[in-house]
C-alpha positions in Angstrom: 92.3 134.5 97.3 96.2 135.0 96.5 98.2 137.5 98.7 101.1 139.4 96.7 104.5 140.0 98.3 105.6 142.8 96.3 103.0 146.5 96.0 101.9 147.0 93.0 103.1 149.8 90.8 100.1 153.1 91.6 99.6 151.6 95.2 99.9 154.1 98.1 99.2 154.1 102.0 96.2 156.1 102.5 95.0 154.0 106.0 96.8 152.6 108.7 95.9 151.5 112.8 98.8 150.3 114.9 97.2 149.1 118.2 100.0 149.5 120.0 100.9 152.9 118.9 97.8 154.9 118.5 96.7 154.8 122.2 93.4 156.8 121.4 92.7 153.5 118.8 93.6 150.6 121.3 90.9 152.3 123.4 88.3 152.2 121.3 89.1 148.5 120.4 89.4 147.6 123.8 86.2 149.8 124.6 84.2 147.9 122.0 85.9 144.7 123.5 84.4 145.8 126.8 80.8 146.6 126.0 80.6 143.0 123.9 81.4 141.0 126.6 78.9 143.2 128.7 76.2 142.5 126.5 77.2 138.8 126.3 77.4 138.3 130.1 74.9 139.9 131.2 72.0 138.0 129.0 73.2 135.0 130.1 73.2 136.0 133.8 69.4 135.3 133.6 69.7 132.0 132.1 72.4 130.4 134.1 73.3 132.7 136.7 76.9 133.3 137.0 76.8 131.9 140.7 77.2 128.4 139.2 80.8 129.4 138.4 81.6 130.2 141.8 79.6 127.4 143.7 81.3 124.7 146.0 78.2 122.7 145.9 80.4 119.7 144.5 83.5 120.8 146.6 86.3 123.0 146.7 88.1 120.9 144.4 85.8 120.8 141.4 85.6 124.9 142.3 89.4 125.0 141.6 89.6 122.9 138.9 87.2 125.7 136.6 88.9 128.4 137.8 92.2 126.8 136.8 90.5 125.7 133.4 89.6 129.0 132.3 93.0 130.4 133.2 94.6 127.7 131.0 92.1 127.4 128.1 92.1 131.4 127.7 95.5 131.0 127.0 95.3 127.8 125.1 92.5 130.1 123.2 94.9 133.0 122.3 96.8 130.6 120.8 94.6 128.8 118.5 93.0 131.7 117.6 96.1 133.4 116.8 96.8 129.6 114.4 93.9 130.6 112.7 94.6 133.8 111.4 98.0 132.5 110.4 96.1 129.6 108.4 94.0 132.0 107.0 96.8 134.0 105.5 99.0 130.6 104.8 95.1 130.1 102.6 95.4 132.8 100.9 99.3 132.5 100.0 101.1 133.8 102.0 104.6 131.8 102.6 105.4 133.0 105.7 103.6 134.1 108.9 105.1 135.7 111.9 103.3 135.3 115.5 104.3 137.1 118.0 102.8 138.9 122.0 103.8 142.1 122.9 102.6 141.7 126.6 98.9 143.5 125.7 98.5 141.9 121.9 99.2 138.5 120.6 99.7 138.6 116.7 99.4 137.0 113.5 101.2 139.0 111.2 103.3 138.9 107.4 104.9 140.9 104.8 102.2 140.0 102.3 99.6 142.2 100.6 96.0 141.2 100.9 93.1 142.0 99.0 89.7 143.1 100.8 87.9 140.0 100.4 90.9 137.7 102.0 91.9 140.1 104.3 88.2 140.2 105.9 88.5 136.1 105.6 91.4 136.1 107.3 90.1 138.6 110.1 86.8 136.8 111.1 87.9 133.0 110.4 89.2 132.7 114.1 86.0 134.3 115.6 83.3 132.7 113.1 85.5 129.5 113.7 85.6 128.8 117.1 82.6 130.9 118.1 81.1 127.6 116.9 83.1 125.2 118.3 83.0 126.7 121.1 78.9 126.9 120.9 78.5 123.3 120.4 80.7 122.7 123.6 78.6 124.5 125.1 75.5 122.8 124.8 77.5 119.4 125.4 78.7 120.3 129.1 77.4 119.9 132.4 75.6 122.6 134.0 78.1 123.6 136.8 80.4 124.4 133.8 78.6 125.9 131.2 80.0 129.1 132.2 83.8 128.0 132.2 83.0 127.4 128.5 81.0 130.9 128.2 83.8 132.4 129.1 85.9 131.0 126.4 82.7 132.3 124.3 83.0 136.1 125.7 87.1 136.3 125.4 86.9 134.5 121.9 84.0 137.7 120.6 84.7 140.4 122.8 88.8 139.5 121.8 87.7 140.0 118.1 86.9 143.6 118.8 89.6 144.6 116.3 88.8 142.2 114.2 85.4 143.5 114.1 86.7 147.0 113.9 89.0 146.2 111.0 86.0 144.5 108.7 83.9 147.1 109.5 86.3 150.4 108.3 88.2 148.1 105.3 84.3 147.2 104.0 83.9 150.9 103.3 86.9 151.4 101.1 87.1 150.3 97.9 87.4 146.9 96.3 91.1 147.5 94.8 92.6 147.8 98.4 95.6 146.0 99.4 96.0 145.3 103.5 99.4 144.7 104.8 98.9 143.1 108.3 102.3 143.2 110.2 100.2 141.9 113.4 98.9 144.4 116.2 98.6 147.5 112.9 97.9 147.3 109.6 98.5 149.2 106.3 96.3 150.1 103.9 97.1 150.9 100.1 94.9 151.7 97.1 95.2 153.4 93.5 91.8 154.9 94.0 92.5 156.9 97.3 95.4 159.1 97.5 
């Protein structure tokens, strides 16, 4: 699971997405984003109803302290899952990784080219990874604040959205494709397509 910083000779672009660019794309991600968490919340409505969140049964404090929690471990989140991709790509050799927010994205980006295997490693390890973590947690916490943590659960799969999107358009192409990820787009290159 190597990445290659050079393009190999008979490589050309024949597929790209920039997020931040194509505004017609970043609405469909963040459409897709929308209807998972949907389909995630509203489930789990019925199970533990979302007024458990909001309750000051056990006081205003305790009400304040989740609220502030999710604020700070979404971001903590980004973060980590933003780490993961860029140990995913440090996994599959890549020397340097660049992270970066542009005020709608946060990125995990390099100059490396990635085959489709790694590249769809590298995609889905953050979401795969702590949608795990993040399910044991779950099942470990008190009542009152299973949702806090459900939350963490919705941003970590709805946030995968492009993730998702990526893995499911690159798994068409063929297997001699070579992703470069520069962090909110990608490029796609092959010998077979051009």
């Amino acid at each position: 699971m190597k990445s290659v910083n050079i393009l190999p000779e008979g490589y050309k672009e024949f597929y790209s997405v920039d997020l931040q660019k194509d505004k017609k794309m970043s609405l469909l991600v963040n459409g897709i984003a929308f209807v998972i968490g949907l389909l995630m919340f509203i489930p789990m409505n019925f199970f533990v109803p979302i007024s458990t969140l909001f309750s000051m049964e056990n006081g205003k404090a305790e009400y304040m302290i989740k609220m502030l929690s999710i604020a700070v471990l979404t971001v903590i989140y980004m973060v980590l899952h933003e780490l993961v991709h860029g140990i995913s790509m440090k996994l599959c050799g890549t020397k340097k990784v660049k992270y970066g927010f542009t005020g709608m994205y946060a990125f995990a980006g390099s100059d490396d080219y990635y085959g489709k295997k790694p590249y769809i490693f590298i995609a889905l390890a953050p979401v795969v990874l702590w949608g795990i973590v993040l399910a044991v947690i779950n099942f470990c916490v008190p009542y009152e604040w299973i949702w806090v943590v459900y939350f963490l659960q919705i941003v970590n799969i709805s946030g995968a959205a492009g993730d998702f999107f990526v893995t499911a358009k690159f798994s068409g192409f063929s297997e001699d494709i070579l992703v470069k990820d520069h962090g909110v787009g990608m490029i796609v290159y092959s010998k077979i397509y051009e």
